[in-house]
VEXFINU-65257 format. One line per 3 residues: number of its first residue (from 0); their letters; for each residue x, y, z of C-alpha. Coordinates in steps of 0.02 Angstrom, whole numbers. Example, Ala and Ser with C-alpha at 12.3 -4.5 7.8 and 13.67 -1.06 7.14 Angstrom:
0 = AS = 615/-225/390; 684/-53/357
***
This chain:
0 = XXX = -2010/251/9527; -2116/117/9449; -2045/11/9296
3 = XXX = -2175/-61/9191; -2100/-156/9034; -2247/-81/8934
6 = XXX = -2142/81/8947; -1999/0/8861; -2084/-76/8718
9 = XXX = -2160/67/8675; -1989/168/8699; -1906/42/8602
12 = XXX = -2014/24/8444; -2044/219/8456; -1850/239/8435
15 = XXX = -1806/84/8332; -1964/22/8234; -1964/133/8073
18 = XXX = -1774/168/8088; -1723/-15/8094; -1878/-120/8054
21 = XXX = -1853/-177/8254; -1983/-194/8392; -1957/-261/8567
24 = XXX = -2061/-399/8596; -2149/-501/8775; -2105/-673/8768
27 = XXX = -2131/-828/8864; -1967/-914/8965; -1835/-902/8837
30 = XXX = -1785/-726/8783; -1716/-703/8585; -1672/-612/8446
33 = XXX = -1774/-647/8291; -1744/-600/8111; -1877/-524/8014
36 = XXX = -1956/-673/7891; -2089/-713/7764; -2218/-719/7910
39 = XXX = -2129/-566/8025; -2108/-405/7939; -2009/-341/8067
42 = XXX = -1845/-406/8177; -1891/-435/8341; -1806/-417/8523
45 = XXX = -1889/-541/8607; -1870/-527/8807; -1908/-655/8925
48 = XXX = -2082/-679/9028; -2130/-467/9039; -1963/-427/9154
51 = XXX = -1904/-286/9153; -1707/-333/9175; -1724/-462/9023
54 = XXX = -1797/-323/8911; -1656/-225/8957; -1517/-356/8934
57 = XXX = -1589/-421/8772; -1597/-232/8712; -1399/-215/8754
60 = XXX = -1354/-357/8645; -1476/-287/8499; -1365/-116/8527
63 = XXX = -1228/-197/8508; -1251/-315/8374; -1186/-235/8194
66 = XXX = -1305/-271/8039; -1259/-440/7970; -1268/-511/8134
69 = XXX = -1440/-439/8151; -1482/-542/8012; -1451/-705/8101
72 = XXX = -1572/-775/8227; -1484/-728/8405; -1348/-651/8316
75 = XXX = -1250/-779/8274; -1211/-797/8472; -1130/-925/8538
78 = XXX = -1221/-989/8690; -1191/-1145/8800; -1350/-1155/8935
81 = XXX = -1314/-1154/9114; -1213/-1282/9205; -1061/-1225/9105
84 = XXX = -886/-1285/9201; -739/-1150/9252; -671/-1123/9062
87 = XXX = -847/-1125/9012; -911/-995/9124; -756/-897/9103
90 = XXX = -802/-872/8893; -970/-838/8932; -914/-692/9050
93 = XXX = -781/-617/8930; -916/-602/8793; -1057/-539/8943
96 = XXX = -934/-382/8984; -972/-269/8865; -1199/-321/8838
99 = XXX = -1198/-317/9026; -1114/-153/9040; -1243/-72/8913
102 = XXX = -1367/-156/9007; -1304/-86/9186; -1313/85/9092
105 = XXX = -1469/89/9026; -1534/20/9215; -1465/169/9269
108 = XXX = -1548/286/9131; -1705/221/9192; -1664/209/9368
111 = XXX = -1684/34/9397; -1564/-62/9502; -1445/-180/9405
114 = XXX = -1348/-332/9457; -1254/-452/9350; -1281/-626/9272
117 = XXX = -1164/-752/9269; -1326/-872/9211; -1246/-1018/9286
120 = XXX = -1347/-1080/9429; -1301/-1278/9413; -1140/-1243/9365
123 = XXX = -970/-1185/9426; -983/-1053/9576; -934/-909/9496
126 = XXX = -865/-749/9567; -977/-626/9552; -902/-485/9631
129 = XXX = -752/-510/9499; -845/-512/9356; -962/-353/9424
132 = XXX = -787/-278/9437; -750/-317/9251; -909/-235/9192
135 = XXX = -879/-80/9299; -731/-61/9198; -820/-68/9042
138 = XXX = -978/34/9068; -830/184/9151; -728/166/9010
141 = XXX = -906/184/8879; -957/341/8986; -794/418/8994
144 = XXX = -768/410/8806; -857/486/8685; -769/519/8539
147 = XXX = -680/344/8492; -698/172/8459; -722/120/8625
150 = XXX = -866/245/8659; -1022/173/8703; -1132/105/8532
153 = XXX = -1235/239/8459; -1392/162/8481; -1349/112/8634
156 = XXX = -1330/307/8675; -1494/358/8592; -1584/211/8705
159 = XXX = -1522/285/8850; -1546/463/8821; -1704/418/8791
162 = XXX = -1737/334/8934; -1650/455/9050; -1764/577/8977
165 = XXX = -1928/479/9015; -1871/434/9167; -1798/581/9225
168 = XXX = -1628/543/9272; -1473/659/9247; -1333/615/9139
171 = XXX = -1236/484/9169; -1049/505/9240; -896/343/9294
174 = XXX = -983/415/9497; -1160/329/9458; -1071/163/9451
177 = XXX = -1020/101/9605; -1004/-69/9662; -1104/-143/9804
180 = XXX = -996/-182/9961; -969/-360/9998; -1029/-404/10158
***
């Protein structure tokens, strides 16, 4: 199955664009969320360098993200860059759970393979397979639920039954999540 970022944008702003004055966006190295301003009409999902896993993550934290925060640049986000030490790394993963687990979905709408990011590559060794763990937890819990608060974000939903229908994939069920053995 090929995965050309092109497809997303033009999913994205297809779904989003008149509904929420939102279009995804090709950036350079940095990905970000940008407020509409006096020289952007629109608010804009900007992913990082044309990949397709960074147009997906940045998307998950857009679905995510209620409407005053969508007014701030990045949300409002706290971020510290990479290199982060153990208590560091460990807020940075409780706040990744549930962006990352919206992201893992949507990879699997579009059948595209996800793996986490713990985005600290000069930092603390983190444990990956823990905090893979954490958001298979979250992503079973969104697609077990649908009826309450911890159901997966409605836009969220829309992106990915919209991608599951370009795509071609069948719905999504807690068995399309498994985690990859360590070996």
């Amino acid at each position: 199955m090929t995965h050309n970022y092109h497809d997303l944008i033009q999913l994205f702003n297809q779904s989003f664009l008149a509904s929420f004055n939102t279009e995804l966006v090709r950036g350079g190295d940095e990905p970000i969320y940008l407020p509409a301003d006096a020289d952007h009409p629109h608010h804009r999902v900007i992913f990082a360098r044309g990949f397709f896993a960074s147009a997906l993550h940045e998307i998950a934290h857009w679905t995510i993200a209620g409407e005053q925060r969508r007014q701030w640049e990045d949300y409002g986000y706290w971020y510290h860059p990479d290199g982060r030490d153990a208590d560091t790394q460990a807020a940075f993963e409780a706040v990744e759970v549930k962006p990352q687990a919206i992201e893992w979905i949507l990879s699997a709408s579009c059948g595209f393979r996800f793996q986490v990011s713990c985005d600290n590559l000069s930092g603390v060794e983190p444990d990956r397979h823990a905090f893979t763990e954490k958001v298979r937890q979250q992503v079973v819990q969104y697609v077990s639920d649908t009826a309450t608060s911890t159901a997966l974000p409605v836009r969220a939903k829309q992106f990915s039954d919209t991608l599951r229908d370009f795509y071609g994939v069948a719905p999504l069920t807690p068995d399309t999540f498994t985690l990859p053995s360590q070996g």
